[in-house]
N, C-alpha and C positions, 0 to 999 in steps of 0.2 A: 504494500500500500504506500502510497506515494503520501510525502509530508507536506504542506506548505503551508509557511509564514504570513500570516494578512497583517500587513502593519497599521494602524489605525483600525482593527478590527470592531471597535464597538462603537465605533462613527456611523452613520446614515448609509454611508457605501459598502465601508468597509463589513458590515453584520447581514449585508443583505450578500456580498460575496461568500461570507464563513458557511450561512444557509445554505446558497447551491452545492458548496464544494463537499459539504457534510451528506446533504442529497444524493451526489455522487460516488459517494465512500472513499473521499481523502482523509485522511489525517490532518487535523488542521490545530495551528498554535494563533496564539493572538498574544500580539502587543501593543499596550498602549496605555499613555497616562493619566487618560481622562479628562484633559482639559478641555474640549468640547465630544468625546463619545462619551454615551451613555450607557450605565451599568444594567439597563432594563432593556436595551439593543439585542444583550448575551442571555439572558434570564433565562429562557426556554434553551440553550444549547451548551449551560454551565457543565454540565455533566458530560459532553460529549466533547470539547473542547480541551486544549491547553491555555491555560493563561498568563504569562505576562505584563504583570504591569510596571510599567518602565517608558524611559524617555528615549526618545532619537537622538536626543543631543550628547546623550550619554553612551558613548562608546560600548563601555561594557554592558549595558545594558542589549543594545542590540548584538552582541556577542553572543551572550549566552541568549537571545530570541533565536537568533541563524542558528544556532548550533544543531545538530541533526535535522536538518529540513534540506527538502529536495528543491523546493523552488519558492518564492517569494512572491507575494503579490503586494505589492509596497503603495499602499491609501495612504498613510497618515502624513499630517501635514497640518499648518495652518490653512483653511479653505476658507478666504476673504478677500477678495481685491480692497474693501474700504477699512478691514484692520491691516491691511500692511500698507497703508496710506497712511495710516495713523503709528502704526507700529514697525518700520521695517525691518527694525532687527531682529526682533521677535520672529517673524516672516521668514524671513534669509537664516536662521539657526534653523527655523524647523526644516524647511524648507531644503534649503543647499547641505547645510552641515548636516542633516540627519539623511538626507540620503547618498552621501557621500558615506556617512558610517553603516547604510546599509549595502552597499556595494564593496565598502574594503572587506566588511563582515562575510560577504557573502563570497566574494575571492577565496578570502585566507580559507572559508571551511568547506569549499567544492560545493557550493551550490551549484543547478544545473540550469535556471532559468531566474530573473527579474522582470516581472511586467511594473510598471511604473504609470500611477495615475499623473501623467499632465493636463494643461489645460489649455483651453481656447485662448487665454488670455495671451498667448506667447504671439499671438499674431497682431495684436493692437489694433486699432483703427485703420488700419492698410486696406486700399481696394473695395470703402463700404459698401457697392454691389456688386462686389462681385462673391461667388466663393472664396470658404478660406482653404488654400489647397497647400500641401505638404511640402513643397518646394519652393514656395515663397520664403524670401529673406524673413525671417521673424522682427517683431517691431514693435515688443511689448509699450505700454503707458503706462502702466504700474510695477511697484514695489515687487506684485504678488505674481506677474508676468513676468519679469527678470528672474526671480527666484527658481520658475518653473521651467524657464529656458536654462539655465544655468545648469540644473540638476540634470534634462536631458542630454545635454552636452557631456556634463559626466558619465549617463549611462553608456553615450553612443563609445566614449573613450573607454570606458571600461570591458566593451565588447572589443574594438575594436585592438585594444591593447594586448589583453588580459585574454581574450578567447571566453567572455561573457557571456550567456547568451543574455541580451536584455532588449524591452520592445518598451516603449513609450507609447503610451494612449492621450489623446488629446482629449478630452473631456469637453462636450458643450453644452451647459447648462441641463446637468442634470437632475430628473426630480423620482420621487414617488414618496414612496409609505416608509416613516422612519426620521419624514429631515425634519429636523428641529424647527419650529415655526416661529417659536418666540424668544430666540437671540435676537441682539442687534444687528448680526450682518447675516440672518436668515435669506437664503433664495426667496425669490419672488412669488412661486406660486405656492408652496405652503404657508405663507403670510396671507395671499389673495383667497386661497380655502377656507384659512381657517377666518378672516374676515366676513369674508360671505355667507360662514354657515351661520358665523355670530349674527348677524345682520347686520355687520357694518364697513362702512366705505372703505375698498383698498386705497393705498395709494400708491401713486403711480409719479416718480421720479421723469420731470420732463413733461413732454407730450404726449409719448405713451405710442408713437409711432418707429419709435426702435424697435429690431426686428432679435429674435435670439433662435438658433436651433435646438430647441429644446426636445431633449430627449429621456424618455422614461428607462426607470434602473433596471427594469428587465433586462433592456437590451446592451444596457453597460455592465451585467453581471453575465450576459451572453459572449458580448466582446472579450472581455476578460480572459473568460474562461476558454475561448479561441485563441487569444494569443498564449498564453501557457501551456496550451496542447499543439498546437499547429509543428510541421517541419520547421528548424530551423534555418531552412534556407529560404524560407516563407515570411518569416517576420523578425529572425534576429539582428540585433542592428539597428532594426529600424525604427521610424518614429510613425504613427496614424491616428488621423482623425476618428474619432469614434463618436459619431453622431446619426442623424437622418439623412441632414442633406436636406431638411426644410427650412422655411423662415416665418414666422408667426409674429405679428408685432404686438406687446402689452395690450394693445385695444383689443384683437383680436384674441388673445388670453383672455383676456375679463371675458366676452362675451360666449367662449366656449365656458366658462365657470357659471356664470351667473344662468346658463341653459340648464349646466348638468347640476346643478346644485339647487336650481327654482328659485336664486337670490334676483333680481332686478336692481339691488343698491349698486347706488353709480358710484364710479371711484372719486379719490380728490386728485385734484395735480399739482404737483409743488416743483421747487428750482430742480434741475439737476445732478446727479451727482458726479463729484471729480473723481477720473482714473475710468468711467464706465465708458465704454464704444457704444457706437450709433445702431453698427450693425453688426450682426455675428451670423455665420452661416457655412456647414463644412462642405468643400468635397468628398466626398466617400468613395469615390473609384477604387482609391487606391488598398483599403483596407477589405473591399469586395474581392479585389485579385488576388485576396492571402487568403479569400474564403469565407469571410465572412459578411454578412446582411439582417441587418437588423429587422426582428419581425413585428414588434407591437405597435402600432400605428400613435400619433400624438392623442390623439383622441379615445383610444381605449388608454392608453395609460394614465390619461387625466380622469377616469371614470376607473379606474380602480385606485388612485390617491384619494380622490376624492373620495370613495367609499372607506377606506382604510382611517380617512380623518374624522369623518362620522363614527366611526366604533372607536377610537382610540384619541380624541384630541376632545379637550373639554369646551362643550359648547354650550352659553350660558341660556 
């Protein structure tokens, strides 16, 4: 039975990864220190799990997480463009230096793969209509973009050095069951959920005609688990978009929510925020030709979050 490390495992992504992979009959460990996963994420898989709790920034820590594990699926992280606006070094330690200590960790003790969660943020505002496709120069705007291009650069060197195999996923704007709704730098549409069920007005940063690919966890606990298994002459090395390939703007969000939810509350609009792109939107060719294609439409997956917030998020 094959081992593998979910770092950030009791985060929104990372516990909805532990679940497939346990589905599957891996062996799975979790690491992670809590500073935004939750301990109620692991509840139902405490027993079938190993745990770890510990920091990225701490060396030995992720030492002894690598140690007997076959392969790595490396989530954790600071996930905020406007805390690493506010915060960058906070950002750049989790960020860079921890998965720089997951990749010497994982050298020194023969691991055999690293998928690594990045993010859309690494392309910036470049080309806002066009796709954002794989081979474009990266051109982050934020703290939390620089960090996430930075670490990829590490991965590609660590394959390319080290005889690694490691594959970088681009992340864009991902939702479902599980993401925190009532932090301060919560995604959009579990704030918009759980505003809507409350009966009250989302708001909406700008005009609300920025567009985002947003894409439900199914198919980023799909992708994942495609790049971990795929030939490595299929994806190691390299870096992919892992999205739709749609674009959907804020307006158009609210009014698929306020359909599947029966809210009609109109949102408010307020200024802007610094560090956010206008437009965001993947190519996905390239990650179809390693194999893989994402199946659950934007619109079922907003109709099973949305279900999932109704039984599990308190609605007054």
């Amino acid at each position: 039975m094959e081992r593998v490390l979910v770092t950030g495992g009791a985060g929104f992504i990372g516990s909805n990864l532990v679940d497939a992979l346990l589905a599957q009959g891996y062996g799975v460990r979790v690491l992670d220190n809590f500073s935004t996963g939750r301990r109620e994420n692991l509840a139902a898989v405490l027993s079938d799990i190993e745990l770890i709790e510990g920091d990225l920034t701490a060396l030995k820590d992720v030492r002894n997480a690598v140690d007997g594990v076959d392969a790595i699926l490396h989530q954790g992280a600071v996930p905020s463009v406007p805390k690493s606006v506010q915060d960058p070094l906070t950002s750049n330690n989790a960020n860079v230096t921890g998965t720089l200590h997951v990749l010497v960790a994982a050298h020194d003790a023969g691991v055999r793969r690293v998928v690594y969660a990045s993010s859309s943020s690494v392309y910036g505002d470049q080309a806002p209509d066009a796709a954002k496709v794989e081979a474009m120069t990266p051109q982050p705007i934020s703290p939390y973009g620089v960090a996430k291009l930075a670490a990829e650069h590490y991965m590609g060197v660590f394959h390319h050095v080290y005889g690694l195999e490691t594959v970088s996923l681009r992340y864009f704007n991902v939702f479902g069951p599980r993401q925190n709704p009532s932090s301060a730098y919560a995604a959009v549409i579990p704030k918009f959920i759980t505003m809507l069920l409350n009966g009250q007005p989302p708001t909406i940063y700008g005009d609300g005609e920025q567009t985002r690919d947003f894409t439900f966890i199914g198919n980023v606990v799909a992708g994942n688990l495609h790049a971990l298994t795929a030939p490595a002459p299929d994806v190691a090395g390299e870096v992919f978009n892992l999205a739709m390939g749609g674009q959907t703007s804020l307006n158009e969000l609210v009014a698929y929510l306020q359909r599947i939810t029966g809210q009609a509350v109109e949102p408010v609009y307020t200024d802007p925020r610094p560090g956010d792109i206008k437009h965001s939107r993947a190519a996905v060719d390239k990650f179809r030709q390693a194999g893989f294609e994402p199946s659950i439409s934007l619109e079922e997956g907003l109709r099973q979050t949305v279900a999932w917030y109704r039984q599990h998020a308190v609605v007054d």
